[in-house]
N, C-alpha and C positions, 0 to 999 in steps of 0.2 A: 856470419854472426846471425844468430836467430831473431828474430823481430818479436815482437809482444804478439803476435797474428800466429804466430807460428808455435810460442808457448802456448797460448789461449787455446790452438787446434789441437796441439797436442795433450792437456793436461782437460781437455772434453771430449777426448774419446775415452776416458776410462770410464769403467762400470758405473761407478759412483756420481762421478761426473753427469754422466746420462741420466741416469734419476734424478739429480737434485736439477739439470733443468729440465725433464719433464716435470716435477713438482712445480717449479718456477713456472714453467708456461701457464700449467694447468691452474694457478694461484693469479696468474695476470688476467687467465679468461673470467675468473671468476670475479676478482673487483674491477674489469669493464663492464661483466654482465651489472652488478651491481649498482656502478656508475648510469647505467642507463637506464636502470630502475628509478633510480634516484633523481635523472634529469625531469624522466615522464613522471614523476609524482610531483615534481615543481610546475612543469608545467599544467596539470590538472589542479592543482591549485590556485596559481597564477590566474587560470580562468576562472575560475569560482569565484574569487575575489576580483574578478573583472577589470585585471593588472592586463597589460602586454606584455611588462618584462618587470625586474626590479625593479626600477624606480615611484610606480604605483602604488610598493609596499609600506610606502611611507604615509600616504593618506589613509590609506585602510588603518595600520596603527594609530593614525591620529584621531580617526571613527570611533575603535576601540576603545579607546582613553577617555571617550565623548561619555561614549554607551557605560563605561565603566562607572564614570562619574555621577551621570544621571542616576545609574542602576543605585547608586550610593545616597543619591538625594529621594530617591523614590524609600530606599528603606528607612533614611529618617522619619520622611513622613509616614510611612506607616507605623513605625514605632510611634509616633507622635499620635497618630489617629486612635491607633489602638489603646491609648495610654485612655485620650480621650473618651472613649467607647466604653472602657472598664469602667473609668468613673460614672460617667451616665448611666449604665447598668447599675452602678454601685447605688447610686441617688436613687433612679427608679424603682431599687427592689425597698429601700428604707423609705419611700416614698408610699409604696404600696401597704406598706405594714402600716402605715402611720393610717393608711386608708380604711385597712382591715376594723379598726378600732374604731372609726363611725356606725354609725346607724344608715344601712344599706338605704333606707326611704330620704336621709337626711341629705346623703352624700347625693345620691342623684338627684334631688330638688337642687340643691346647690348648685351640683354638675350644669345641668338644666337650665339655671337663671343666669349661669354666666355664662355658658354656650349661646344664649338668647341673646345675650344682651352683643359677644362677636361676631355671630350672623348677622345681626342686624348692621352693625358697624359695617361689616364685611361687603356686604350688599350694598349700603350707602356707599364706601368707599370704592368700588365696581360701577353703581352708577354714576358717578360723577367722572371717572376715569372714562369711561365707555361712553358716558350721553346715550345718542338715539342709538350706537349698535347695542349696547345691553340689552341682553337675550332673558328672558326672568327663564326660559325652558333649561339654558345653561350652566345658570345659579342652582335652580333645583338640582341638576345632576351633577352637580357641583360639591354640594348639602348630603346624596344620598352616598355618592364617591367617600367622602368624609365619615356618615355613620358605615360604611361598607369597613372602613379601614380602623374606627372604633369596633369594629362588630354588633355593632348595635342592627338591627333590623327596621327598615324604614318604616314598614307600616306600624310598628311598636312606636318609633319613634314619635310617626306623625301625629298619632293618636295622643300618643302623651300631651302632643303641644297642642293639639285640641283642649283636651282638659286643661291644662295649665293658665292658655287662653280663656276658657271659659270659666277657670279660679281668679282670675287678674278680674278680668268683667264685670266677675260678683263683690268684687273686694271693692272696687273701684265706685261700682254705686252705691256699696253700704259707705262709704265715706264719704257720697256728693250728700251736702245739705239737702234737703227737700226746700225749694224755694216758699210753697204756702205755707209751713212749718216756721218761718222765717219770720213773714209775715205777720202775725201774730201778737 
């Protein structure tokens, strides 16, 4: 009686037969090579993400989800900032026009007495913070930092408050009484 070993030998010796399992070997060599491609890409991975094995790959996903989230709150707020930023800009530019429409001597005497009047603040509120360490050399480069980022030019500027000093001076004694005048 013939065994299944004996049909199997017999019915793989024909022509046929021999091709289709060389094709078969040749198709097994080829998804072990594969296979082993497939292992060493896991593991260069696996180090990258500084796993030892699976079980790692679940903190790394839990990173992920972190980083994704943030990534998501990061771009509200820039969409939130940038919202902000356009309106500023918006304000600034209708700001500027509204500025256009002064008288250039008018606007900076203005500019100028109310700049005076937060330096001064400024300075008080500095020394009273600071006491004996307020530096006045600090203040000044403090003052010129400020016109630097107005664009104003310092020695323009300083001059200015010369004169404007020396306008307040002149203003100030045409309004003190003369005391013998008084008298009288």
């Amino acid at each position: 009686m013939p065994t299944c070993f004996t049909r199997w030998r017999a019915s793989a010796t024909t022509p046929t037969s021999l091709l289709k399992l060389r094709d078969l070997a040749r198709r097994i060599a080829e998804l072990t090579e594969e296979l082993e491609e497939l292992k060493t890409e896991k593991e260069l991975r696996l180090r990258s993400l500084d796993c030892a094995d699976d079980t790692g790959i679940s903190s790394v996903k839990k990173d992920i989800a972190a980083m994704e989230s943030a990534l998501k709150k990061l771009e509200a707020q820039e969409a939130k900032y940038s919202a902000e930023l356009d309106a500023a800009l918006k304000e600034y530019g209708e700001l500027k026009e509204q500025a256009s429409e002064f008288d250039a001597g008018e606007l900076m005497e203005a500019r100028l007495a109310i700049r005076e009047e937060k330096e001064r603040s400024a300075v008080t509120r500095v020394q009273d913070a600071y006491g004996e360490r307020y530096d006045s050399l600090m203040m000044f480069d403090s003052k010129r930092d400020v016109a630097n980022l107005l664009h104003e030019e310092a020695e323009a500027r300083s001059v200015r408050e010369r004169l404007r000093q020396k306008q307040q001076a002149q203003t100030q004694r045409q309004r003190k009484p003369k005391h013998y005048e008084q008298e009288r």
